[in-house]
Legacy VTK file of the C-alpha trace (Angstrom):
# vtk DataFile Version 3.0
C-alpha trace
ASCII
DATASET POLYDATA
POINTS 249 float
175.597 100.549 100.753
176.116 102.941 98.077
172.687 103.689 97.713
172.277 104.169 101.591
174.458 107.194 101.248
173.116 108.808 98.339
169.756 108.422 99.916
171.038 109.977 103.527
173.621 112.627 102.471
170.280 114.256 99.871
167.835 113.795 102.725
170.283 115.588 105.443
170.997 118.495 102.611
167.266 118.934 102.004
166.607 118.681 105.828
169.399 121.227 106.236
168.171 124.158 103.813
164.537 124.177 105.388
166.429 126.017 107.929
166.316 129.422 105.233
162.551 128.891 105.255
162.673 131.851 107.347
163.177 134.076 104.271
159.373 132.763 103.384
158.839 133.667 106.744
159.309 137.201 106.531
157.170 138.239 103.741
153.919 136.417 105.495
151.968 138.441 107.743
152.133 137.424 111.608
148.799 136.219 111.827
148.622 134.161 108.677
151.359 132.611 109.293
150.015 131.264 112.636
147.104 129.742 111.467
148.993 128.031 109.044
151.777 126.843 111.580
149.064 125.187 113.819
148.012 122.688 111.119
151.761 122.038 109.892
151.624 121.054 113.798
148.850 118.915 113.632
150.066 117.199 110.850
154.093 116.897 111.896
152.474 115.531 115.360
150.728 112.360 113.557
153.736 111.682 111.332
155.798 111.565 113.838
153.825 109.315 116.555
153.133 107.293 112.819
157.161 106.922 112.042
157.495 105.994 115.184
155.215 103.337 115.682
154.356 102.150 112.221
158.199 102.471 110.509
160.547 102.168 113.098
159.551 99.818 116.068
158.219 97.553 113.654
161.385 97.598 111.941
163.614 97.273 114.898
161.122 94.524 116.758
161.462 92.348 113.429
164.769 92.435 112.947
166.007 91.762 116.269
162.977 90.918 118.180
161.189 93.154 121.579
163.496 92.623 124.810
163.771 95.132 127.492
167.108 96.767 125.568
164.473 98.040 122.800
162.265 99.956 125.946
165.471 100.939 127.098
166.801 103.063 124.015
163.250 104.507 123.444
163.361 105.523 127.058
166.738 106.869 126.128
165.256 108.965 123.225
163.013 110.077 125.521
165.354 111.223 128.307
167.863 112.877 126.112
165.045 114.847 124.586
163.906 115.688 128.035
167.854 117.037 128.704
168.329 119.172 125.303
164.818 120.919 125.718
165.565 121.522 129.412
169.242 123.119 129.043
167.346 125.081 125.855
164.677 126.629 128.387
168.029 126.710 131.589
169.420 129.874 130.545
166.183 131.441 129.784
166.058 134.893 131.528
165.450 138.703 131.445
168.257 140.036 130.843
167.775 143.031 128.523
168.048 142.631 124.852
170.546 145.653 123.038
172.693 145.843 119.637
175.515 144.653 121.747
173.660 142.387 123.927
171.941 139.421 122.349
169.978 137.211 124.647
171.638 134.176 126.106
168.017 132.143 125.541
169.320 132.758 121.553
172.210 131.610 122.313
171.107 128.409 123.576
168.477 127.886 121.577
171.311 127.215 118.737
172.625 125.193 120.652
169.975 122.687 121.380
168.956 123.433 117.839
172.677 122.067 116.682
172.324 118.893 119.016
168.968 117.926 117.807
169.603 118.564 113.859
172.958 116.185 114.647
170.647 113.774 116.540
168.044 114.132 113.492
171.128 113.317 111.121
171.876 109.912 113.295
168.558 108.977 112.960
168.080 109.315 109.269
171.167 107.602 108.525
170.241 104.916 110.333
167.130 104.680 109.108
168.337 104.239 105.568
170.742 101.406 107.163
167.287 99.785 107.912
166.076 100.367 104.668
165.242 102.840 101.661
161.511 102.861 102.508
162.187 103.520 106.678
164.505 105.763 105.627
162.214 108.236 103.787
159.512 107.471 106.080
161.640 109.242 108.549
163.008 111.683 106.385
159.176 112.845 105.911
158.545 112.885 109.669
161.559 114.915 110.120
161.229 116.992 107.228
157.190 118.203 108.799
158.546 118.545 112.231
161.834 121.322 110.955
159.620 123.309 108.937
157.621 125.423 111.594
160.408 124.237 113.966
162.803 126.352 111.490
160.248 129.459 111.656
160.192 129.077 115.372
163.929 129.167 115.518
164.501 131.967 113.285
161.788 134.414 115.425
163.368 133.023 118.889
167.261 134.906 117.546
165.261 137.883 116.026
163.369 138.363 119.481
166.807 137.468 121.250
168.773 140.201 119.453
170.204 138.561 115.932
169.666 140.734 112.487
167.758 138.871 109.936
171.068 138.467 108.140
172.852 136.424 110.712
169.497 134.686 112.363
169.283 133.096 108.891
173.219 132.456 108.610
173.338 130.686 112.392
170.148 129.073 111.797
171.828 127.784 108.708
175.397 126.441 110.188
173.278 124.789 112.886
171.151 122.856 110.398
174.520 121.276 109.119
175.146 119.342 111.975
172.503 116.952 110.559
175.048 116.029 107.586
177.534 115.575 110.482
175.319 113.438 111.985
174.537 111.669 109.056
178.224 110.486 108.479
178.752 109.674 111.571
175.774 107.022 111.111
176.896 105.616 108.314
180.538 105.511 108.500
180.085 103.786 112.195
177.280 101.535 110.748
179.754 99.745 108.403
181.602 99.391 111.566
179.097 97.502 113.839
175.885 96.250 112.252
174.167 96.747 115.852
174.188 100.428 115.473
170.869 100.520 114.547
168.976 98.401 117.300
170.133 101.418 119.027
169.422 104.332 116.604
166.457 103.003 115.532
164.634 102.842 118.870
166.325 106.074 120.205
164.578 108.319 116.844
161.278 105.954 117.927
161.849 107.970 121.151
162.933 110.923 120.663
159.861 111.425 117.730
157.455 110.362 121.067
158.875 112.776 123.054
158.770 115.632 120.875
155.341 114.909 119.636
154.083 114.156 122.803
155.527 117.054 124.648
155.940 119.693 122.665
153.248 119.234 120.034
150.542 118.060 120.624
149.989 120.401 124.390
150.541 123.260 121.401
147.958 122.049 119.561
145.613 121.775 123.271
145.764 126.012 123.454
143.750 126.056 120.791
139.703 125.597 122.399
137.811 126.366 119.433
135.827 123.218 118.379
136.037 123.661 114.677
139.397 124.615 114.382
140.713 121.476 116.744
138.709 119.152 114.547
140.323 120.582 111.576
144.063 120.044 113.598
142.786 116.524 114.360
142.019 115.795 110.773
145.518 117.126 109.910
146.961 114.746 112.418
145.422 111.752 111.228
146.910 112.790 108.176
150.147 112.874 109.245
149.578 109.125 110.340
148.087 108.138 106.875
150.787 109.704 105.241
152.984 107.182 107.603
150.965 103.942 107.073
150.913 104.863 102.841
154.371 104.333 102.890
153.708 101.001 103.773
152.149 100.104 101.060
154.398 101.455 98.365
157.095 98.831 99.619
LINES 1 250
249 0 1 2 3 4 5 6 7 8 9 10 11 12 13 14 15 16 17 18 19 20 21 22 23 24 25 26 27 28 29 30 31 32 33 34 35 36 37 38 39 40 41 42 43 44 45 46 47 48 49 50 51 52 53 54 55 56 57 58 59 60 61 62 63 64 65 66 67 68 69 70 71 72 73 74 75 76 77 78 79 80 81 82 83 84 85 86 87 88 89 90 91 92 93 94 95 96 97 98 99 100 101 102 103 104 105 106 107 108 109 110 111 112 113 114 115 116 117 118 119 120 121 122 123 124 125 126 127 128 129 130 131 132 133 134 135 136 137 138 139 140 141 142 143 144 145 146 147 148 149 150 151 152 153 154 155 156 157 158 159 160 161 162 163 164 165 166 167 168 169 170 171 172 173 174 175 176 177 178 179 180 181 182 183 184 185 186 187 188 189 190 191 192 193 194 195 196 197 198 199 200 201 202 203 204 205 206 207 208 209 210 211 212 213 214 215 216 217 218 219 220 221 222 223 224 225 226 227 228 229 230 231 232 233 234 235 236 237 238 239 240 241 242 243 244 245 246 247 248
């Protein structure tokens, strides 16, 4: 048990200081950056679908076995990603942006941001309830969705108003929700060992969701042929990152 929250409480703090990548951010030029942010796409889009459905169903289905309560909590994922990225894009208008005004999409765009890094904490804690190996599996999927999440983030508060200063700071104190979430995992997991037939499902669903819906249509803007067999390549090695891990069990 001990191990399971060395393991967790390291991921969660690693997971939670991507969120000053935005420092890198700011001494890459616009366009470079974007090029490289459509690959680091590509690839988080395959490792999640390949957490999802190589790590944790599997996981979840042999340990307690596929009845309709399984669909259910992936449909849950699913629908409580659908919720956070809809009250994200609710308060999304054009209101003018001044010193003293900061946009309200900002605003709500930390958040989301603070539900889903305490959601992302939940899952990785449970995940290491699972196991050591499922538990870095997810940690990786996680870890290659936040990073050009975290860039996103950190140009949605500059656009919406925030100084660099404090973009990075709220970006930051967002990010720690994940350790919140994290404890909240374990500590209830040594309460009730069927925690995890629901946490385990829910990430499967929530990674679906977020991969399905908000990757992978990114990845569809781009209509160059060469360039979206290079993005397919880097999502197939997202999902061979996934199945490796397998292996190293």
């Amino acid at each position: 048990m001990l191990e399971s929250w060395i393991y967790t409480l390291v991921s969660v703090i690693i997971i939670s200081l991507i969120s000053l990548i935005g420092v890198i951010a700011l001494s890459v030029k616009t366009e470079k950056l974007k090029k490289v942010l459509i690959y680091m796409i590509s690839f988080s889009a395959g490792a999640l679908l390949g957490d999802a459905f190589i790590h944790l169903l599997p996981e979840v289905v042999e340990e307690f076995g596929f009845g309709i309560n399984v669909s259910l909590y992936v449909i849950a994922g699913i629908g409580v990603s659908f919720i956070i990225e809809k009250i994200v894009h609710w308060r999304h208008c054009h209101m003018p942006v001044t010193k003293s005004h900061v946009h309200p999409l900002s605003i709500m765009n930390l958040f989301g941001d603070a539900i889903h890094n305490l959601i992302d904490g939940l899952i990785i804690g449970a995940s290491y309830m699972a196991g050591i190996q499922i538990g870095i599996a997810t940690t990786i999927a996680v870890i290659a969705h936040e990073i050009p999440q975290e860039i996103a983030d950190f140009g949605v508060l500059i656009h919406g108003g925030f100084t660099k200063g404090k973009a990075l700071f709220y970006n930051f104190l967002t990010a720690l929700t994940a350790i919140l979430g994290a404890v909240i995992a374990l500590i209830l997991g040594t309460m009730s060992e069927n925690l995890t037939i629901f946490l385990i499902p829910f990430a499967a669903g929530t990674f679906i969701y977020i991969s399905s819906a908000d990757l992978i249509p990114e990845l569809h803007k781009e209509v160059i042929w060469k360039k979206s067999v290079i993005q397919f390549i880097w999502f197939v090695l997202g999902v061979a990152v996934m199945l490796s891990l397998v292996f190293l069990e």
